[in-house]
C-alpha positions as CSV (number, residue, x, y, z in Angstrom):
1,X,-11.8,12.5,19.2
2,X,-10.5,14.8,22.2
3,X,-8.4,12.4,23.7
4,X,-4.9,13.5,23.4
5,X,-1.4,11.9,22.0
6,X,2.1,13.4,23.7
7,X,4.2,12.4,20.9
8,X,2.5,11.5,17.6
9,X,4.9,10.3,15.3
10,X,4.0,9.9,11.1
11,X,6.7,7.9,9.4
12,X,6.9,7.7,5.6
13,X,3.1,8.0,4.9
14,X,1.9,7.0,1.8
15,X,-2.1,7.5,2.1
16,X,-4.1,8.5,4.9
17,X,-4.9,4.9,6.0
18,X,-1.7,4.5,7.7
19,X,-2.0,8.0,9.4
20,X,-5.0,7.1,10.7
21,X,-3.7,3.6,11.9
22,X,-0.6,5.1,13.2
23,X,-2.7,7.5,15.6
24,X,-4.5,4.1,16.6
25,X,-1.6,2.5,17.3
26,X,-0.1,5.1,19.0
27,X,-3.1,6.5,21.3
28,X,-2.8,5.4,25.3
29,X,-4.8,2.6,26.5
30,X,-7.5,1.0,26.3
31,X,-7.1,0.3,22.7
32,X,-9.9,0.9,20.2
33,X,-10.7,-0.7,17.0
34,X,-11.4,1.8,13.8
35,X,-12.7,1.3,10.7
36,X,-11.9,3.1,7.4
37,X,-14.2,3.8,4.1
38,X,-13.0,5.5,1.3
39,X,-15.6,7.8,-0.2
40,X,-14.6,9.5,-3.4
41,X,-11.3,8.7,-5.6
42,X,-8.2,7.3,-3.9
43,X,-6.7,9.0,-0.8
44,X,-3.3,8.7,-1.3
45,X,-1.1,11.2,-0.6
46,X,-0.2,13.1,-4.1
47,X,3.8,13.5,-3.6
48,X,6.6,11.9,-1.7
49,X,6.1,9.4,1.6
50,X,5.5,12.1,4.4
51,X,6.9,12.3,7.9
52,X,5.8,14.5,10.7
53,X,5.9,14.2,14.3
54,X,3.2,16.7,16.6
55,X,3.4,16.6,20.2
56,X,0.6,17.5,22.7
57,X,-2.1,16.9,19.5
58,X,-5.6,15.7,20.0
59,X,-7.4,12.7,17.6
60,X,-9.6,15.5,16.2
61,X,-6.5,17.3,15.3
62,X,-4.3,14.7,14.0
63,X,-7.2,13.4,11.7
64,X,-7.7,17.1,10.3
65,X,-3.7,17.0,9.4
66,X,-4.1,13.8,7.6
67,X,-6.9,14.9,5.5
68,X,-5.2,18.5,4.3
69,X,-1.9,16.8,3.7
70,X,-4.3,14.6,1.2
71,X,-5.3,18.3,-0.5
72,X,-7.8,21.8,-0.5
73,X,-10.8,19.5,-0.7
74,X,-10.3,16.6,1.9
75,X,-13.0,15.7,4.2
76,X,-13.7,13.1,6.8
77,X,-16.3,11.9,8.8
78,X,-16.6,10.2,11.9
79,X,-19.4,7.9,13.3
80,X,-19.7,4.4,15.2
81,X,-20.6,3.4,18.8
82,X,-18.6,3.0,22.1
83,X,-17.3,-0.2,20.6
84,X,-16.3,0.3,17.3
85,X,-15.4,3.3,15.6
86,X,-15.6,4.4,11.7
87,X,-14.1,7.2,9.5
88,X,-15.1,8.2,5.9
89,X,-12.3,10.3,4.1
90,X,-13.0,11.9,1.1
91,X,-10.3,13.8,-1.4
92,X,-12.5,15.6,-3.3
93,X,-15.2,16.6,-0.6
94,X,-18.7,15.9,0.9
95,X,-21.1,17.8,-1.1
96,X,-24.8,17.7,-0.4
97,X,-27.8,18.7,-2.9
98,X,-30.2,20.6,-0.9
99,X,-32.4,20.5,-4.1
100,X,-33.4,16.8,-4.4
């Protein structure tokens, strides 16, 4: 999550899927594999295809662009091993019940 893009460019996104495999795809070697599990209702990006470059941006902060563009209440996760690595994104939120 810390290592860092120089150029990070975001070319008519539609959802946050292609975001993520656009940071992926654009991240120095060695390459790494991801996985994506939507959690929540579609995440989709509500208006017009988006483009954005950032330059000098970490993983951590790319992903945390993604998910706001998506709205208020984004969230993501992020879990996996050395090998494999797994996001959970969320438009309406994680919310836990610390009654049950």
């Amino acid at each position: 999550m810390n290592r860092k893009l120089k150029r990070l460019e975001l070319k008519g996104l539609t959802d946050v899927q292609q975001g993520l495999l656009a940071i992926v795809d654009q991240l120095p070697p060695p390459s790494e594999q991801v996985a994506i599990a939507q959690i929540g209702g579609a995440y989709s990006y509500p208006e017009e295809p988006w483009t954005m470059n950032y330059e000098n941006i970490t993983v951590r902060q790319a992903v945390n662009r993604l998910v706001v563009h998506m709205g208020e209440r984004g969230s993501w996760a992020f879990t996996g091993s050395k090998d494999f690595r797994a996001f959970a994104i969320s438009i309406q939120g994680f919310f836990f019940d610390s009654y049950n």
